[in-house]
C-alpha positions in Angstrom: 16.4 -15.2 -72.8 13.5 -17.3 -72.1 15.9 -20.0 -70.6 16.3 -17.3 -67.3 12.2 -17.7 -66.7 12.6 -21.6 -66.5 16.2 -21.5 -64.2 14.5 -18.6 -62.0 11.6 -21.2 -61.2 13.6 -24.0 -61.1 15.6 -22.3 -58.6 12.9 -21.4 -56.8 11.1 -24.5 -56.3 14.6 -26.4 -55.1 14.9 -23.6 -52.5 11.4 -24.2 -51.3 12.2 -27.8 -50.1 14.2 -26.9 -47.5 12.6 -23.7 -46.6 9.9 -26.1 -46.1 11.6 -28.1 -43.4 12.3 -24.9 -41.5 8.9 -23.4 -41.7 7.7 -26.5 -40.0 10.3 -27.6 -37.6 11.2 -24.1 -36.4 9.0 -21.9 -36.9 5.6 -23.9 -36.3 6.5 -24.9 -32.7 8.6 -21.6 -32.2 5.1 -19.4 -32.1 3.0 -22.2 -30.9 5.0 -22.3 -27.6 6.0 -19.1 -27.4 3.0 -17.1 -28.6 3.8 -13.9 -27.8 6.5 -13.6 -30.7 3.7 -14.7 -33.2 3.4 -11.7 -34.8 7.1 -10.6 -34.9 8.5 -14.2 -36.2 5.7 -14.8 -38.7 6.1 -11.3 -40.3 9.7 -11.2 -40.6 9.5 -14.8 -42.4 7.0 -14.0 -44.6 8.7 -10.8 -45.8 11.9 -13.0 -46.1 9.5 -15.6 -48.6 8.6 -12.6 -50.5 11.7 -11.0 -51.1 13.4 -14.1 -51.8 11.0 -15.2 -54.3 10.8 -11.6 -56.3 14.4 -11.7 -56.1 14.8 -14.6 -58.1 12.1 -13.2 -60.4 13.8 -10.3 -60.9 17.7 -11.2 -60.6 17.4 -14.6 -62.3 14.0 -14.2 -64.1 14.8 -10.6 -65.4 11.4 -9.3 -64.7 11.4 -5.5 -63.9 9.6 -5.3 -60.6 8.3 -2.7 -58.0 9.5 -1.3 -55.0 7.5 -2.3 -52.3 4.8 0.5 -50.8 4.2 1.3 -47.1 1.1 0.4 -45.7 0.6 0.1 -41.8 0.5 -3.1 -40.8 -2.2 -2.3 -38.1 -5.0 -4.1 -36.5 -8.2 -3.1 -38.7 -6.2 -2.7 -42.0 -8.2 -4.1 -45.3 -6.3 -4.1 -48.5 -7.5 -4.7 -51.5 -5.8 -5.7 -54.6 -6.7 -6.3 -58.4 -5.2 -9.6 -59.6 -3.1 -9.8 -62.8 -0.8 -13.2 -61.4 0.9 -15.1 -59.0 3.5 -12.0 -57.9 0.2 -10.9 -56.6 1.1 -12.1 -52.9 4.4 -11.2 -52.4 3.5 -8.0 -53.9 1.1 -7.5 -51.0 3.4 -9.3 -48.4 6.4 -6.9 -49.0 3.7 -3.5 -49.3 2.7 -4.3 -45.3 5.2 -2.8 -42.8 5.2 -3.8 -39.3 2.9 -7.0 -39.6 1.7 -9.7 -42.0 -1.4 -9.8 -44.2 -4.2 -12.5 -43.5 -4.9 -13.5 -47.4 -8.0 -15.2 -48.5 -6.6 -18.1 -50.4 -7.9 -20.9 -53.1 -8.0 -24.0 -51.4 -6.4 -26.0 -53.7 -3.1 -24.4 -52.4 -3.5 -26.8 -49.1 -3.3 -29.4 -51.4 1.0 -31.0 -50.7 3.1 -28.1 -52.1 6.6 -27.5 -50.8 6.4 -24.4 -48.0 2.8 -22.9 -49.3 0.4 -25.6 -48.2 1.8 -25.4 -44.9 2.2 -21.6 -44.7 -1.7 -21.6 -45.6 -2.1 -23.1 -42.3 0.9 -21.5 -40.2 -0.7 -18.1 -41.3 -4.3 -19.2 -40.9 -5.5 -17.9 -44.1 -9.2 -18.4 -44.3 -9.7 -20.7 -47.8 -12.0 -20.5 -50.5 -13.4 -22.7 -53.1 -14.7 -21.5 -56.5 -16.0 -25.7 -57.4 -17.8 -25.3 -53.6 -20.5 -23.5 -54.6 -22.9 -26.7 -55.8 -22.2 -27.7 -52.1 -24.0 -25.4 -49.7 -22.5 -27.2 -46.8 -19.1 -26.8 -48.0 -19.7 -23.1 -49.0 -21.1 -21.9 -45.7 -18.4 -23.6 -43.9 -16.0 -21.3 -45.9 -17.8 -18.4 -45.4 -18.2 -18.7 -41.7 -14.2 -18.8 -41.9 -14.1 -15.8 -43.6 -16.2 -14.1 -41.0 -14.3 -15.5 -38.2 -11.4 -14.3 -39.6 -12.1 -10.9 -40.5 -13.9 -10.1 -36.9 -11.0 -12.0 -34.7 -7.7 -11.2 -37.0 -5.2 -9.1 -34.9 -3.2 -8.6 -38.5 -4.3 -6.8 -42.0 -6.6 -8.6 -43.6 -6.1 -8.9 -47.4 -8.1 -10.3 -50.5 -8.2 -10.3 -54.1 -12.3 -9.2 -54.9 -12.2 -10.1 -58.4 -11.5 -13.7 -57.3 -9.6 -15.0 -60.3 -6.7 -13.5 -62.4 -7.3 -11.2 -65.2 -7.4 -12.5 -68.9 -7.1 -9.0 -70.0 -5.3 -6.8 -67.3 -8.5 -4.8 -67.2 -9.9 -5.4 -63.4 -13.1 -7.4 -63.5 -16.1 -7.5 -62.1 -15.6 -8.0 -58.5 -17.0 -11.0 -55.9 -18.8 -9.4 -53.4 -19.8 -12.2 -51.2 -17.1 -12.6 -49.6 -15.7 -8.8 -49.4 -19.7 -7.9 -48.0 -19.0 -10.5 -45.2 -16.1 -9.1 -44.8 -17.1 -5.2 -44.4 -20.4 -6.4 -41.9 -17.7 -7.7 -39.4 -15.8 -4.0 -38.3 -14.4 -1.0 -39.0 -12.1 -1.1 -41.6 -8.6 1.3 -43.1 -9.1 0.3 -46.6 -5.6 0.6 -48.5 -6.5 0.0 -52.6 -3.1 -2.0 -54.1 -3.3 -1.5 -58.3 -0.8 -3.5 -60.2 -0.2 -3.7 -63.5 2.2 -5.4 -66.5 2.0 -8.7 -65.2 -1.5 -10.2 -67.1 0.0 -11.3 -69.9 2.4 -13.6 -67.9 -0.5 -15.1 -65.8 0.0 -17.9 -67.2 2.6 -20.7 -65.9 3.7 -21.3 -69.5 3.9 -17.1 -70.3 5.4 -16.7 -67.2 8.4 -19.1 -67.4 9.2 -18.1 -70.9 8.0 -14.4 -70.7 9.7 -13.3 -67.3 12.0 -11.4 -68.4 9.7 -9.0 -70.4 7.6 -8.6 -67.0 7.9 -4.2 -66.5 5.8 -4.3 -63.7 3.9 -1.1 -61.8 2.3 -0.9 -58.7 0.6 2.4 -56.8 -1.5 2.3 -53.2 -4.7 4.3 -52.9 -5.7 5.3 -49.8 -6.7 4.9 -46.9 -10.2 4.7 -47.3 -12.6 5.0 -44.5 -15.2 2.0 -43.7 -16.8 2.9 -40.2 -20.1 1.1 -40.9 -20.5 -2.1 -40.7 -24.2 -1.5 -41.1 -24.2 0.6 -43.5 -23.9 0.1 -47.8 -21.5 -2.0 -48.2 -22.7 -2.4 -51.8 -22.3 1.3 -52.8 -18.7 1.5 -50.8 -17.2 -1.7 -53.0 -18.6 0.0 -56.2 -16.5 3.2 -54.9 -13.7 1.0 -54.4 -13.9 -0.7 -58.1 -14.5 2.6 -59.6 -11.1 3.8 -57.6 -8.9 1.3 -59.0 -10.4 1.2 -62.7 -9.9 4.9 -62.8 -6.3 4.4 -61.4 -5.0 1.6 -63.7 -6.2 4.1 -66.4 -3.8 6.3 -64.6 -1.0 4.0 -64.8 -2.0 2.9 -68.3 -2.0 6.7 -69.5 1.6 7.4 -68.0 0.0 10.2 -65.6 2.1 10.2 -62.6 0.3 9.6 -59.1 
């Protein structure tokens, strides 16, 4: 069984070559010179990347996955998601009807990788950098494209507040930084996204030869009301935690939403 995990990504990474090729030579001067499909041509592509790569997860790798859930893909959408691995995105790419999400991304992923360092770009996703932080240049240049983001994006906004993938599918203690920037910049329709049963594959290694034990869950929470951007931001992320611990409990417990 564990050879499926290894084909599945094997199969995955060969497909991303060319996909490459046609994310850049198609797609990035299709919306560049005709910007008023932008929206339209980026969403149904990335929705195509996500399928395609759970699809192999699930067909080839074996891995029981979710449905996809239905959140709006309006202007002024936040979602929030714990992080248990790296079906996180397409998890959160396929949940968004109507639009694509703006995802705050490690920077390491602009680094030469077949179809994702250039999506990072294509999709402007703002970029953060953990190993930044002794560089205070370097970190408030991040942060002020975070900002930016969040106040000019005309598409959902999405990020991951614990920052780093669970080591023990509980959801950590969340980064606020980032998510308080975030909050000051507008009004926000929070939608909560709480996955579970894939933190023991986080892993590349337990991924590849674990796949097909994957049996994973997702549920939305939702929406959530931020209409403050002056008000606690502190107090409404703790209510947001609190929300999702209480609701992988849920999961965890076998009580149905």
């Amino acid at each position: 069984m564990k050879i499926r995990g290894y084909v599945a990504l094997v199969l995955i990474l060969v497909s991303f070559v060319p996909l490459d090729l046609v994310q850049r030579l198609i797609l990035g001067p299709w919306v560049r010179l005709v910007p008023r499909h932008r929206i339209g041509v980026l969403t149904r592509w990335q929705r195509f990347m996500a399928w395609w790569v759970m699809a192999f997860v699930s067909k080839v790798g074996g891995a029981d996955l979710p449905d996809p859930l239905h959140i709006p893909g309006e202007d002024g959408t936040l979602v929030l998601m714990n992080h248990q691995s790296v079906l996180d995105i397409p998890l959160v790419v396929s949940s968004i009807r109507g639009s694509y999400p703006r995802i705050v991304t490690r920077k390491r992923y602009l680094r030469w990788i077949p179809l994702i360092s250039h999506m990072v770009r294509l999709y402007q996703y703002p970029v953060v950098d953990p190993s930044a932080k002794a560089n205070p240049s370097e970190s408030k240049k991040m942060l002020a494209g975070i900002r930016d983001a969040a106040r000019t994006t005309d598409v959902p906004f999405a990020l991951f507040p614990e920052g780093t993938r669970t080591k023990d599918g509980e959801i950590g203690p969340f980064r606020t930084t980032g998510l308080k920037l975030v909050l000051r910049q507008r009004p926000w329709t929070v939608y909560l996204l709480v996955g579970d049963g894939y933190w023991e594959r986080a892993k590349l290694k337990h991924f590849l030869s674990g796949m097909h034990d994957i049996r994973g869950t997702l549920r939305l929470l939702g929406p959530f009301v931020w209409d403050d951007p002056r008000g606690d931001s502190e107090a409404f992320i703790e209510e947001m935690r609190a929300a999702m611990v209480a609701e992988l409990h849920r999961m965890r417990d076998g009580v149905e939403e």
